[in-house]
ZASE-228152 format. One record per residue: x, y, z of N, C-alpha, C in turn; residue in one letter; residue number from 1. Coordinates in steps of 0.05 Angstrom, whole numbers, plus 5000, padded with zeros to 4 digits. Each point is the difference from the previous one (the first is absolute). Example, Ala and Ser with C-alpha at 12.3 -4.5 7.8 and 13.67 -1.06 7.14 Angstrom:
2
   npx   npy   npz  capx  capy  capz   cpx   cpy   cpz  residuo  num
  5264  4886  5156  4982  5024  5000  5018  5024  5000        a    1
  4993  5021  4986  5016  5024  5001  4985  5022  5014        s    2
//
This chain:
262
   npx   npy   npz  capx  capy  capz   cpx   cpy   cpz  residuo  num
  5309  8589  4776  4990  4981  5020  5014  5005  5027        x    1
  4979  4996  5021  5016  5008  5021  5010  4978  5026        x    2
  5021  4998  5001  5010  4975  5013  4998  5002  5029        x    3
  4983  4984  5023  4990  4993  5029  5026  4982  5015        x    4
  5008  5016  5013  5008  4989  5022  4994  4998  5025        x    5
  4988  4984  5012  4995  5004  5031  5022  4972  5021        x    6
  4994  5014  5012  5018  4990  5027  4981  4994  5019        x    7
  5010  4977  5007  4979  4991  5033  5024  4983  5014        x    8
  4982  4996  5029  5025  4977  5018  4989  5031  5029        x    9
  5003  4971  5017  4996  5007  5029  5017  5025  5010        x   10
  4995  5019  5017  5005  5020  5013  5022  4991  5012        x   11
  5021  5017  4997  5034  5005  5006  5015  4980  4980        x   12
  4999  4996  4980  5006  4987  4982  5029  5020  4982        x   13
  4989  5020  4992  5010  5019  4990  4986  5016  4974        x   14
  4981  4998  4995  4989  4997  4970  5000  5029  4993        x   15
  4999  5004  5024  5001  5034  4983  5031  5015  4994        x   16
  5022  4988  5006  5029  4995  4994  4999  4996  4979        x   17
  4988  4980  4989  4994  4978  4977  4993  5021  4984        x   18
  4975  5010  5005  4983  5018  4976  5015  5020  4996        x   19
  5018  5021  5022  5011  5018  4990  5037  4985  4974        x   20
  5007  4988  5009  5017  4984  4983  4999  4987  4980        x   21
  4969  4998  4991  4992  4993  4970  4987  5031  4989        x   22
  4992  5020  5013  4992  5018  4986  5025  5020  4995        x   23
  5027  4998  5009  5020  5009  5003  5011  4985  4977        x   24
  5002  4976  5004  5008  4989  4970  4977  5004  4971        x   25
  4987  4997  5004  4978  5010  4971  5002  5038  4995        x   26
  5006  5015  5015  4998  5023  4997  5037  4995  4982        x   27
  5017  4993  5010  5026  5005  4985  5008  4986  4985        x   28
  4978  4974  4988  5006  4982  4979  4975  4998  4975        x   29
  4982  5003  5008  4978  5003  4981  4991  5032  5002        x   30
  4984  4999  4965  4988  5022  4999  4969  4999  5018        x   31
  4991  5019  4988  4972  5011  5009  4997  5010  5033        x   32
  4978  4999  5003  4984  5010  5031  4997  4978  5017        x   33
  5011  5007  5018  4991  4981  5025  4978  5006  5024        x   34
  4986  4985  5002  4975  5016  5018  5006  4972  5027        x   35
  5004  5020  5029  5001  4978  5018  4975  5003  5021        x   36
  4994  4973  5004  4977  5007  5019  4998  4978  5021        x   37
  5002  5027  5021  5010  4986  5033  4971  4992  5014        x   38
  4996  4972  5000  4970  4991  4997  5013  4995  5031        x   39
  5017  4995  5016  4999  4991  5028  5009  5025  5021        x   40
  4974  4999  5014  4994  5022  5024  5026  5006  5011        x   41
  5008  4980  5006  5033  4996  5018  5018  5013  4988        x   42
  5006  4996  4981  5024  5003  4987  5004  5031  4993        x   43
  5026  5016  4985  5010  5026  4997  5013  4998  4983        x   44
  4983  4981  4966  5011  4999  4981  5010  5036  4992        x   45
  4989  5012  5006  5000  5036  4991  5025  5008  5018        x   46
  5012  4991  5023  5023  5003  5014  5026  4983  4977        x   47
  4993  4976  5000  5021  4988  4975  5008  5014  4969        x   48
  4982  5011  4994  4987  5013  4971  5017  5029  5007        x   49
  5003  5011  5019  5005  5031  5012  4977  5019  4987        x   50
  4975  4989  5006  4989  5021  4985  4970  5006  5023        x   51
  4996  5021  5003  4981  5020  5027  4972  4986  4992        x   52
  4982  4991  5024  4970  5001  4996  4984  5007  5018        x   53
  4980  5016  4984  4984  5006  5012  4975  4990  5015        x   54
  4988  4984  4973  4972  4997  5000  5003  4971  4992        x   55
  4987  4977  5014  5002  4986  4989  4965  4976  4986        x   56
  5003  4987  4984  4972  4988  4995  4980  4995  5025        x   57
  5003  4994  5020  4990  4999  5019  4986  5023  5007        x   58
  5019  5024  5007  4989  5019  5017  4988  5017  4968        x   59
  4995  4991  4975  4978  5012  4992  4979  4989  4987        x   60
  5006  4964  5013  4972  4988  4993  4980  5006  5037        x   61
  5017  5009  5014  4981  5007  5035  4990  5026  4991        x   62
  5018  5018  4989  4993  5023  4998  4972  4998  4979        x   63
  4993  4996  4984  4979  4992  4976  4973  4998  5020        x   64
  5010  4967  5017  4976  4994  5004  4990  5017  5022        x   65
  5012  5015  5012  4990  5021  5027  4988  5021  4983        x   66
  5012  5009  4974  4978  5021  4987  4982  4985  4992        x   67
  4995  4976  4993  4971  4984  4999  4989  5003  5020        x   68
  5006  4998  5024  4988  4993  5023  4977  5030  5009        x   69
  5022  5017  4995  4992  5033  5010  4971  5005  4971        x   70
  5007  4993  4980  4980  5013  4982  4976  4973  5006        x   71
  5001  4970  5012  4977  4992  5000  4987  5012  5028        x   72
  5018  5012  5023  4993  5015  5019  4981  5022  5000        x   73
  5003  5010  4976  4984  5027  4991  4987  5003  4977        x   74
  4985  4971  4997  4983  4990  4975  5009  5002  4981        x   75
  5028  4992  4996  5015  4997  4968  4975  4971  4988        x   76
  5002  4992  4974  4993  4977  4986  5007  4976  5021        x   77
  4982  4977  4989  4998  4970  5021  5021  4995  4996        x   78
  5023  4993  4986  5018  4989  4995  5024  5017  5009        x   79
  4996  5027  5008  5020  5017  5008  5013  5014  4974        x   80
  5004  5029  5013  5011  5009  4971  5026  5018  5008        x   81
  5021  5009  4990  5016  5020  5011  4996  5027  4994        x   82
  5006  5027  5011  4996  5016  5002  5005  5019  4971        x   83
  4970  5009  4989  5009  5005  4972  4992  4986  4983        x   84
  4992  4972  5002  4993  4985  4986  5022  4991  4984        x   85
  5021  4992  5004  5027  4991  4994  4989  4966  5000        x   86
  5011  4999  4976  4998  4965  4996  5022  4983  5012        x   87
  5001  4981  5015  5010  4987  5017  5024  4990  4987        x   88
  5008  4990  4980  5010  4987  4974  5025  5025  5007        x   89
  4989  5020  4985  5010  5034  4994  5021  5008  5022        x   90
  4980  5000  5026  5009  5005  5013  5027  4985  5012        x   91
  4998  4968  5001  5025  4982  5009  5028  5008  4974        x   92
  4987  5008  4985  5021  4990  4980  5020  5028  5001        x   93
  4981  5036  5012  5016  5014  5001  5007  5002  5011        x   94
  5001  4984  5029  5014  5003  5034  5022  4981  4989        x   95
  4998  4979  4994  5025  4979  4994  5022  5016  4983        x   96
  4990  5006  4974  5015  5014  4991  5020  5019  5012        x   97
  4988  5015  5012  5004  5030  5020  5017  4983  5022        x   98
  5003  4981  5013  5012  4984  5015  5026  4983  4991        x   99
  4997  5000  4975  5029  4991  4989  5029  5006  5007        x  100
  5019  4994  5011  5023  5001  5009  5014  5002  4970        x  101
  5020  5019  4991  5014  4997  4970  5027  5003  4998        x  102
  5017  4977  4996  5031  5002  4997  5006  5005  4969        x  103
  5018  5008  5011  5017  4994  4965  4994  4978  4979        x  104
  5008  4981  5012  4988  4975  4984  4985  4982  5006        x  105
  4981  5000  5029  4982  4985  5009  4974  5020  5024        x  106
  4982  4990  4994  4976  5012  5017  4991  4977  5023        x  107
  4979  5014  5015  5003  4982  5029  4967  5004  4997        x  108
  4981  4981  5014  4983  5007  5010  4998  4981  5026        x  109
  4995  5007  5021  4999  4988  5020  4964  4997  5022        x  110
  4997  4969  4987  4973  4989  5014  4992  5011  5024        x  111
  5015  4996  5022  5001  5019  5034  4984  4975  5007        x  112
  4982  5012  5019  4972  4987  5027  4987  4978  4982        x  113
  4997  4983  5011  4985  4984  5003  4968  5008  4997        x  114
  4978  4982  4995  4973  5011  5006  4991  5010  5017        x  115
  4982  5016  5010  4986  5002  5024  4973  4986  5006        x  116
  4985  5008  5013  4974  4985  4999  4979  5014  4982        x  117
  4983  4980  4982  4977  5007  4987  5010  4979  4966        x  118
  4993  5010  4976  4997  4981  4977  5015  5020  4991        x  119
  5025  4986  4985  5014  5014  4980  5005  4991  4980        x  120
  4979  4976  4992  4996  4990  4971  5005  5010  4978        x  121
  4979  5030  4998  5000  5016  4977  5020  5015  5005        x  122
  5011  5003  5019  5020  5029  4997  5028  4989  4984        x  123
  5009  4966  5014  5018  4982  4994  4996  4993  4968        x  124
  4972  4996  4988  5001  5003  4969  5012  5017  4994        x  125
  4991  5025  5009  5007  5026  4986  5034  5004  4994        x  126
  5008  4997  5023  5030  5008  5014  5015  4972  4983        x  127
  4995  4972  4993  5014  4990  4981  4993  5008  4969        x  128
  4983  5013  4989  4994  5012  4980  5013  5023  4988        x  129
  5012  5019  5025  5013  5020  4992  5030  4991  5002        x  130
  5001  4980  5020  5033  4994  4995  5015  4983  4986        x  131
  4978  4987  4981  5004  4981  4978  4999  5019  4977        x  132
  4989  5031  4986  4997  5012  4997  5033  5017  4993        x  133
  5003  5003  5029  5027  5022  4999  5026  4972  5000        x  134
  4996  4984  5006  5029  4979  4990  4997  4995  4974        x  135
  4979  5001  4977  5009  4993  4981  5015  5020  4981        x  136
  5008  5022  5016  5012  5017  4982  5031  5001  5015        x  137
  5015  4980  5011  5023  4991  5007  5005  4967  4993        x  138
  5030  5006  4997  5013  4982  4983  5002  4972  5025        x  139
  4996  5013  5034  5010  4974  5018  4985  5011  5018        x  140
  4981  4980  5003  4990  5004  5043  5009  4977  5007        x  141
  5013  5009  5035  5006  4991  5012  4988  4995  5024        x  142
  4990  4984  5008  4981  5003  5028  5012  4981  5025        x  143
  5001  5021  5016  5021  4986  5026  4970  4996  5021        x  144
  4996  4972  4999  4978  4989  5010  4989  5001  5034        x  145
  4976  4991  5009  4995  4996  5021  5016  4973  5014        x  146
  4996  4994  5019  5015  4970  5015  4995  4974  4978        x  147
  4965  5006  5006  4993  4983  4983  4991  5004  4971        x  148
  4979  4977  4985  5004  5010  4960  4960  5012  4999        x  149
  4988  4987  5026  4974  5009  4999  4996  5027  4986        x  150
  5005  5016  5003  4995  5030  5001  5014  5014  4966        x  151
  5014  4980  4995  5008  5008  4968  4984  5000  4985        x  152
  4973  4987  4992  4981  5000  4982  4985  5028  5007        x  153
  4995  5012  5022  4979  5014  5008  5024  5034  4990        x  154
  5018  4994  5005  5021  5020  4990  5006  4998  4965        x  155
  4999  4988  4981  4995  4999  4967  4988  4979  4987        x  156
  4992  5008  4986  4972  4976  4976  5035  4993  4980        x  157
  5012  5009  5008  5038  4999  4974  5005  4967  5004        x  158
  5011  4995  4983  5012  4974  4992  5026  5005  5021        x  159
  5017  4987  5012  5029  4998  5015  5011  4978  4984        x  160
  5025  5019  4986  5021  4982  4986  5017  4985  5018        x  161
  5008  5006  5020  5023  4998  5019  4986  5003  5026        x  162
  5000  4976  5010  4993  5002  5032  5026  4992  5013        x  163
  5010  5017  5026  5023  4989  5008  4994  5000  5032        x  164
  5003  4974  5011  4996  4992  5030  5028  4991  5006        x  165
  5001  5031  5023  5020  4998  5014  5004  4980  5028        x  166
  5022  4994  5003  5000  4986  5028  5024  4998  5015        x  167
  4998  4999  5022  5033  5001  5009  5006  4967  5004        x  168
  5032  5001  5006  5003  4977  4994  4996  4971  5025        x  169
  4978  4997  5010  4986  4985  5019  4984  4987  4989        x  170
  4996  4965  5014  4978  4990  4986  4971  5010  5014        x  171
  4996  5018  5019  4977  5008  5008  4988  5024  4972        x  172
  5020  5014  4992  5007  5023  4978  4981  4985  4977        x  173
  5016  4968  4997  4991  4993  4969  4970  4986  5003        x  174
  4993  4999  5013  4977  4985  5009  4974  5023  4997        x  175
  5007  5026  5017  4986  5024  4996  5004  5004  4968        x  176
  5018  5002  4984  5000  5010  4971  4985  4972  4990        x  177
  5002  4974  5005  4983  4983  4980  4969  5008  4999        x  178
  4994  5001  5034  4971  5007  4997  4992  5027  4988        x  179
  5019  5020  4999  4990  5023  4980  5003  4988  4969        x  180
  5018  4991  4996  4993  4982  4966  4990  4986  4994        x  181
  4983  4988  5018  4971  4986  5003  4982  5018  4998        x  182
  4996  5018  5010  4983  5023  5007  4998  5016  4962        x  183
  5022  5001  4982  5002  5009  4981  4978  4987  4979        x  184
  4991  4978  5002  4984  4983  4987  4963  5012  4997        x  185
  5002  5001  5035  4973  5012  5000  4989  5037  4998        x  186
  5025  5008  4983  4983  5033  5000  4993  5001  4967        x  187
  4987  5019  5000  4988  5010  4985  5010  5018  4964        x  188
  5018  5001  5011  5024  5000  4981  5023  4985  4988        x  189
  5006  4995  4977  5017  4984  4992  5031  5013  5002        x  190
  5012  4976  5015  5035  5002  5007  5018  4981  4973        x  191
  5012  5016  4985  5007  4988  4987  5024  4980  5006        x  192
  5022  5012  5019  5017  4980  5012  5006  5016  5027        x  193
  5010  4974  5022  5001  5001  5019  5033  4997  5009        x  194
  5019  5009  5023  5017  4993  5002  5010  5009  5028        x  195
  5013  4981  5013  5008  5002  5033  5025  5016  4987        x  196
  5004  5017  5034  5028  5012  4994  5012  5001  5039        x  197
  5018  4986  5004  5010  4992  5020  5019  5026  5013        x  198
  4989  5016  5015  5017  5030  5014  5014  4990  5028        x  199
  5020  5021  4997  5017  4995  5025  5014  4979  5004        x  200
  5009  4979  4978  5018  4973  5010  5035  5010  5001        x  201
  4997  4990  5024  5033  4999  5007  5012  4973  4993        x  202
  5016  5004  4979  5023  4983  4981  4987  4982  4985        x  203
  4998  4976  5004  4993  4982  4980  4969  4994  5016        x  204
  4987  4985  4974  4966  4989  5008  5014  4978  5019        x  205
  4984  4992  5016  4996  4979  5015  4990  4980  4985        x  206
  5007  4977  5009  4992  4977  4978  4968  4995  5012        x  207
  5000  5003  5024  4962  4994  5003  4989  5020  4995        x  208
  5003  5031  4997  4990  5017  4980  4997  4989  4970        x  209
  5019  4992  4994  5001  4991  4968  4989  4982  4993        x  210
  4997  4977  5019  4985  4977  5005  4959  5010  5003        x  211
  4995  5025  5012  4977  5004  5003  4993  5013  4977        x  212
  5018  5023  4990  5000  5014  4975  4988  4981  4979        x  213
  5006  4984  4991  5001  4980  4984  4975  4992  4993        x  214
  4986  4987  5011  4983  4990  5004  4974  5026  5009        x  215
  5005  5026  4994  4980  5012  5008  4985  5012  4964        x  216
  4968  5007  5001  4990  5005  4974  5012  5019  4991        x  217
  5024  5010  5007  5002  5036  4987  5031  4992  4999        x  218
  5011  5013  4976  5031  5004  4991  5015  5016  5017        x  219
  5013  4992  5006  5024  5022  5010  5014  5013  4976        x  220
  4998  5030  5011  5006  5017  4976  5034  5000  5015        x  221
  5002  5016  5015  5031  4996  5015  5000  5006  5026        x  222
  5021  5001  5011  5003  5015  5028  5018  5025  5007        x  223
  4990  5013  5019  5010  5027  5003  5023  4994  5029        x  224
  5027  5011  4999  5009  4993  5018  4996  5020  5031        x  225
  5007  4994  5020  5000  5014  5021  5022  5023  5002        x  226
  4994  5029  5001  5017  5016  4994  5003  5030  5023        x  227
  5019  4998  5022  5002  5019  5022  5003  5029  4982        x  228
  5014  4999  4976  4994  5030  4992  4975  5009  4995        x  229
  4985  4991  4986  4976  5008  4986  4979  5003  5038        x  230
  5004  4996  5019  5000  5004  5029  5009  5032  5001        x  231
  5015  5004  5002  5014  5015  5006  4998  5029  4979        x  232
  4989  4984  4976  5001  5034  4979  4964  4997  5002        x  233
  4986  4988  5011  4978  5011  5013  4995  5010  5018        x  234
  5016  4995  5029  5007  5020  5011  5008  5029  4996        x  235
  5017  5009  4980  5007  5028  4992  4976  5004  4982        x  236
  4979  4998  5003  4972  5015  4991  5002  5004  4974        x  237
  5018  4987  4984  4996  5000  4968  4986  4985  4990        x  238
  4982  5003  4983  4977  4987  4981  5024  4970  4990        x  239
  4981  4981  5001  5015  4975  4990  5010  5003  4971        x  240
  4986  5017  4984  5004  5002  4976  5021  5008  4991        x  241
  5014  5012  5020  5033  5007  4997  5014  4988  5006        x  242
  4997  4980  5014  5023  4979  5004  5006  4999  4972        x  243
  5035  4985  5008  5016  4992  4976  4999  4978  4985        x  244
  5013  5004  4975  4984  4977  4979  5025  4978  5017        x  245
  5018  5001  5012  5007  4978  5006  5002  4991  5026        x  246
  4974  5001  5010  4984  4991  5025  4995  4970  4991        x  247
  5007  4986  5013  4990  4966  4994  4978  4996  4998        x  248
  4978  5016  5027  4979  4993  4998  4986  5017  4979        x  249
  5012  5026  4985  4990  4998  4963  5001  4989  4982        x  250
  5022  4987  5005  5017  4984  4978  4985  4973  4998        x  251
  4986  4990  5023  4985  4970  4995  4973  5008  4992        x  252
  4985  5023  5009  4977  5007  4985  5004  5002  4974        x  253
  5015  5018  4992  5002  5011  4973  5009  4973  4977        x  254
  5018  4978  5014  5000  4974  4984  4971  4988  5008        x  255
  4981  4999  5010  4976  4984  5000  4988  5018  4977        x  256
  4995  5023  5003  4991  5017  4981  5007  4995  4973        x  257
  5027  4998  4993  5009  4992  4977  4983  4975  4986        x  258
  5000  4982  5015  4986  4977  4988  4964  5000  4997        x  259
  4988  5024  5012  4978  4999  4995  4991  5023  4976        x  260
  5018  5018  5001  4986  5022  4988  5026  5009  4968        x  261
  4997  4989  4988  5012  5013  4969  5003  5027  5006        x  262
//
């Protein structure tokens, strides 16, 4: 069975810190395969990961539909066909593949661009078909989300064991993460549990943090403290994944982790 993690919470939050520091801890505490997938345009989960990309889902669901475009240009079939007569299915599933980023103990695939203009209904079937497909043959996906949770259903038909909404420690922060855990209700997929995770607090919670915490629909899993090294050994261009196991800000992931994952 393969266990879903995704990550959401507003832009500069840290989540992709987050995602490399739980896939960092699941790669050196649990067995099996980890498959990560960097569903937010912004982000350089593949910079955290240290691992090179090329190609990402994007630039070969544009690339697809421009060979649609060229073969209905030159009387391919009504519906458009690719060159060769290559089945569309076939075809996404061997570019993704072929696009895979591969570590030692975890693989990357990275979402990229956004849509362009025209219908990408069927292509978006297709493209969650093959990547529901290639995660069920890993033991953990991890998906380091868009800002918002909209765009998660259209990215896997998968069940999410673990939703984790990040936020920094502001009541503007927790307010943005409630309405994304509001937002968890109405997709299309079932979240099995939900859990806030409070980044960047310097020293103790604030009692009107704790006071808002409280009273909001989603658990606080824990908080991550504010940390000038983990600054600083990003700066020296090393993959997060090397930071040391006695980095604080590992050390509080890896205890949230503890309590979720056997």
């Amino acid at each position: 069975m393969t266990t879903t993690i995704a990550l959401a919470g507003k832009g500069g939050v840290g989540k992709t810190t987050v995602a490399g520091m739980i896939i960092k801890h699941l790669a050196q505490n649990q067995t099996g395969s980890i498959l990560a997938i960097d569903a937010d345009p912004s982000s350089n989960l593949n910079m955290v990961l240290g691992l090179d990309l090329e190609w990402t889902v994007g630039d070969i669901r544009e690339d697809m539909l421009e060979q649609v475009k060229s073969s209905l240009a030159q009387g391919g079939a009504a519906m458009g066909a690719l060159p060769g007569g290559v089945n569309k299915r076939d075809y996404l599933d061997y570019q993704i593949r072929s696009s895979l980023s591969e570590g030692s103990r975890f693989d990357l695939i990275a979402m990229g661009r956004g849509e362009g203009a025209g219908c990408y209904c069927a292509v978006n079937h297709n493209l969650r078909e093959v990547l529901d497909g290639m995660s069920r043959h890993y033991a953990y996906v991890v998906i380091d989300n868009e800002a918002g949770m909209e765009h998660l259903s259209r990215r896997t038909t998968r069940d999410v064991q673990h939703l984790l909404i990040v936020s920094d420690p502001t009541q503007r922060g927790l307010v943005a993460a409630q309405r994304i855990a509001d937002m968890r209700k109405e997709l299309d997929i079932n979240i099995e549990n939900a859990y806030l995770i409070v980044n960047r607090l310097r020293g103790e919670m604030p009692l009107a943090l704790k006071t808002f915490i409280d009273k909001m629909d989603v658990p606080l899993l824990g908080s991550i403290p504010s940390d000038n090294a983990l600054a600083e050994f990003e700066f020296s261009g090393k993959p997060l994944v090397e930071l040391g196991d006695e980095s604080p800000v590992y050390q509080a992931v890896e205890k949230m982790m503890r309590k979720i994952i056997s």
